[in-house]
N, C-alpha and C positions, 0 to 999 in steps of 0.2 A: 596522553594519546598521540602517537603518532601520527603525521601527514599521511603517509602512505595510508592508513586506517580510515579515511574520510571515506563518506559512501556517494560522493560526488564528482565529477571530474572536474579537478583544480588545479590549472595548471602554474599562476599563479602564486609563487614559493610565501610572501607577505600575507596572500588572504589566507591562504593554505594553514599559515602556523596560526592567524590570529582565529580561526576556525578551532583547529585541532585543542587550540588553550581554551577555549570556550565552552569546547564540546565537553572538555577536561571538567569544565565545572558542573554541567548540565547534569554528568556522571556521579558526581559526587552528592549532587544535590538530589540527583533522583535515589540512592543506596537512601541518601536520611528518608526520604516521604516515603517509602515501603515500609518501614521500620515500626515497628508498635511495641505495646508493654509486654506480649507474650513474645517469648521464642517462637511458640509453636505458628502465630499469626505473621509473626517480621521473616520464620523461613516461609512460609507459602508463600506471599505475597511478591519475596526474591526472587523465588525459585525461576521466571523465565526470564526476568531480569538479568540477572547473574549466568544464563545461558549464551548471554548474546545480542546481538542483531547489527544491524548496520548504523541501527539510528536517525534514518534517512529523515524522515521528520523532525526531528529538532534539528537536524542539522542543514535543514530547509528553513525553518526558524530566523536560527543566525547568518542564515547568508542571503535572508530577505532582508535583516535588519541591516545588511551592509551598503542598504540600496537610502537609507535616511541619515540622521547627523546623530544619532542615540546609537547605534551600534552594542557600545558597551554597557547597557541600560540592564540593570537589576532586571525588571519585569521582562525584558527580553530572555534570561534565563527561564523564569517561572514559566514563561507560555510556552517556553521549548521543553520543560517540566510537562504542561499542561497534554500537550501533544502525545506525547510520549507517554505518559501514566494511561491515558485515553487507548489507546492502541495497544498496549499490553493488556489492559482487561480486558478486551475487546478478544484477542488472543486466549484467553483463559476460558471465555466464553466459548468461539467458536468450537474448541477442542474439545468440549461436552457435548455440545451437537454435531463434532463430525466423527467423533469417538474416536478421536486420533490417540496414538501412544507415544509418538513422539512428536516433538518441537525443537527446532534449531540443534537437532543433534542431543539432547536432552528426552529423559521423559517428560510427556506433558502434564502438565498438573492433575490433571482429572488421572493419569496412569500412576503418578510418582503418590498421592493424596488418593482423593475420590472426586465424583463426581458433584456431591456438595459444596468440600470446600475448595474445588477450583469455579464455581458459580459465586460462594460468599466472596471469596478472595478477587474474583473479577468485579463483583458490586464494590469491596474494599477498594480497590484502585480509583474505580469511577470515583467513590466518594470523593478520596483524596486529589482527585483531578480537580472537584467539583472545588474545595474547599480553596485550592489556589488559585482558580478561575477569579474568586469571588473577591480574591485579593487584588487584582488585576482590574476589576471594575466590573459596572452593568455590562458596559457595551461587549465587554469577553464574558460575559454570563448569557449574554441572547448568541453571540457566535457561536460558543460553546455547545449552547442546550440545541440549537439550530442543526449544527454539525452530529451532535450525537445523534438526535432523533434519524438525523437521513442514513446514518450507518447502522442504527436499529431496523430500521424502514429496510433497509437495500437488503438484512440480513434475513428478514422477514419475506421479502420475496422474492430470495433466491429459491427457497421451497415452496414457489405458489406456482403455481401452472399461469401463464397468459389467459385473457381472459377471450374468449369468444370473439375474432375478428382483429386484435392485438397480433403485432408483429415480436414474433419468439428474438429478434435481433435486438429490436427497440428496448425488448420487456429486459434482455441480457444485459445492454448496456444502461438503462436505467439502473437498474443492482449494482454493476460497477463503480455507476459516479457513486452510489450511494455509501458502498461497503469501503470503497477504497480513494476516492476520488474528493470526498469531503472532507474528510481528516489531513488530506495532503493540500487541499484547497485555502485548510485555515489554516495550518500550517506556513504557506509564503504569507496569507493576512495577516496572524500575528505579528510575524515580524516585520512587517511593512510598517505598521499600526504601532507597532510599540517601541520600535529604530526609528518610526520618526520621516517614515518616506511622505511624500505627498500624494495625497484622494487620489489622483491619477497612474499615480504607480503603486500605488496598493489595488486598484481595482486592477490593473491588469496583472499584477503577481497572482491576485485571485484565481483569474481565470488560468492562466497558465498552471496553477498547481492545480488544477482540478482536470484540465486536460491530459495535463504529463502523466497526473497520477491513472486515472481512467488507459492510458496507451500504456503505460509500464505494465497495468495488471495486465489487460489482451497480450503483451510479449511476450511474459510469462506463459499464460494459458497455449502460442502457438510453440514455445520450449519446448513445452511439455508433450506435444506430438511430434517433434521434430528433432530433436537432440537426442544421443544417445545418453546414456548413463555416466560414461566418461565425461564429454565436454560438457556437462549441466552438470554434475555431483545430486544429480537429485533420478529417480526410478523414471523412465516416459512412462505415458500414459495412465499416469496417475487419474488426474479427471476421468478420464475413460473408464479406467477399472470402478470410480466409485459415481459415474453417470452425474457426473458436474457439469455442467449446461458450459460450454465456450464458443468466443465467438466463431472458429473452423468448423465446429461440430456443425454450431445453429445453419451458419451458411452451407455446408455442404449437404444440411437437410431437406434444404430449398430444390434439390436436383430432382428432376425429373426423368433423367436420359435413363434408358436401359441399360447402361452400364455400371449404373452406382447402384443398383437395383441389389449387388451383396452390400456395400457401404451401409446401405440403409438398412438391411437387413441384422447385421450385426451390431450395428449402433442401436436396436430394439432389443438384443440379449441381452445378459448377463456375462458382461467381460473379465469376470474372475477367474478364469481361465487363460493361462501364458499362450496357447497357441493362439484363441479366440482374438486378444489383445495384441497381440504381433501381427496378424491378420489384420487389422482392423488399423493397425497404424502405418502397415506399409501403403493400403488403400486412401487413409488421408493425406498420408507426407505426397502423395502423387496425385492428387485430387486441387484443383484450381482455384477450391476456397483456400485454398496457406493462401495462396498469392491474393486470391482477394483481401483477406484478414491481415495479410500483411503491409497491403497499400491503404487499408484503413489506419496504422497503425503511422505509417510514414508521412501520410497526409495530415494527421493529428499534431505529430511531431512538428511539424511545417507551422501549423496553424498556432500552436503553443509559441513559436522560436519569433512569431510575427508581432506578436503582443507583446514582446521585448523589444520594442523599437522606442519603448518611453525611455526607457533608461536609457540613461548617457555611456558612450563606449567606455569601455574598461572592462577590470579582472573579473568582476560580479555578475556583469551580465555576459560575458563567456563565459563561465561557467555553468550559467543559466541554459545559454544556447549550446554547449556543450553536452550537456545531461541529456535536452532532447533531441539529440541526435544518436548519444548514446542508447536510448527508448528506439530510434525507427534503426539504429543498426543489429544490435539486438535481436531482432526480431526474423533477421535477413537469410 
């Protein structure tokens, strides 16, 4: 795997390659754990595998574990394994509930398959998640089951309404930590925990991946109203057309002025319609929640980059503080 291919900013040529070699094996290790007795089981289970991705989680992993004196630690692989088998089932699943067709440029399982076996095939992952956790110890057996339930949890109330007197923002970014923020959160624990860092800098990688990750998704979600189709590679207003709760939307819901009075109006339709959806995103890109959403996003950042002040200077935690700045410019 090449340097350039890291899904982090490393500027660092040393950590860069002893990364990229690692990641190397991560890769290799994860093709064997999808793999089973049947063809037909070893291709589903590949199939988003072998699409892609950046990898950002295990390769969050290994470059927590560069913060202890294990670095090169077997089980620092596994939990970077661990991570990552986690998070593509995870993916298998969502794609049944959001009835997407495609992933990473790929069909997605539940289009390429059905809708069963990209369900059995995401419980298969878990299993196999589950199974090298168990190699790893108790203590990555409670992290683990702890981290899945809140990403069960956060997935379960992105489709629950708030409840009576609940703030639609709170309830939004509760979902977040849960769906996307805990999996990245035990991702910097693992590798703190199994490199070998000290209680003190693994509790605060903790929290910084749980932050970072929570601010990467919200960048995301204001991309997605804000960028065209060229400079994202990805359609705007996606969320919008399929009435995905973000943080811009919830906040510019809060308005009361006689002006948003269409904002609001159209954010209650049905935005499957191109004119409706173009409407409705030139009214947010100009609307004062980006910029709220946005300084949520930079403040986050801030607050992630301050929890790095355990670690001693060097290429690691630049690149730490790197990444979340790269989250608050992002977003800009």
């Amino acid at each position: 795997m090449s340097t350039a291919d890291l899904a982090l900013p490393i500027s660092d040529q040393a950590l860069a390659q002893r990364l990229s070699a690692r990641l190397g094996l991560v890769e290799k290790a994860l093709a064997d754990h999808v793999r089973s007795r049947s063809p037909f089981v070893s291709e589903a289970a590949a199939h988003l595998l072998e699409a892609g991705g950046k990898r950002f989680r295990p390769l969050l992993v290994l470059l927590a574990a560069e913060t202890g004196d294990r670095a090169d630690s077997d089980d620092v692989i596994t939990a970077a394994c661990v991570v990552e088998l986690t998070h593509l089932a995870s993916l298998y699943h969502d794609d049944v509930m959001d009835e997407a067709l495609v992933r990473r440029a790929a069909d997605s399982a539940n289009a390429r398959f059905d809708n069963n076996i990209a369900i059995l095939t995401g419980d298969l992952l878990f299993a196999r998640s589950s199974e090298l956790t168990a190699d790893l110890g108790a203590d990555a057996v409670g992290i683990q089951s702890r981290a899945f339930a809140r990403l069960v949890e956060g997935q379960i109330l992105e489709g629950v309404a708030p409840g009576p007197g609940e703030d639609p923002v709170a309830h939004h970014l509760e979902v977040v930590a849960g769906k996307t923020g805990a999996l990245i959160a035990t991702s910097a624990l693992y590798g703190a925990r199994f490199g070998g860092a000290s209680r003190e800098i693994e509790e605060a990688l903790t929290a910084y991946g749980e932050i970072v990750g929570v601010a990467f998704q919200i960048s995301d979600d204001i991309l997605d109203i804000a960028s065209d189709s060229v400079e994202s590679g990805k359609t705007p207003g996606t969320d919008l057309r399929e009435a995905v709760p973000t943080l811009p939307v919830l906040i510019a819901r809060r308005s009361t002025a006689p002006e948003d009075a269409r904002l609001l109006e159209l954010l209650d339709t049905d935005l499957s319609d191109d004119e409706s959806l173009a409407e409705c995103l030139a009214l947010l890109r100009a609307h004062p929640a980006m910029d709220e959403a946005r300084a949520y996003v930079v403040a986050e950042a801030q607050k992630a980059k301050a929890l790095l002040t355990v670690l001693p200077q060097g290429a690691v935690r630049e690149a730490l503080e790197r990444f979340a700045d790269v989250v608050a410019v992002r977003s800009a």
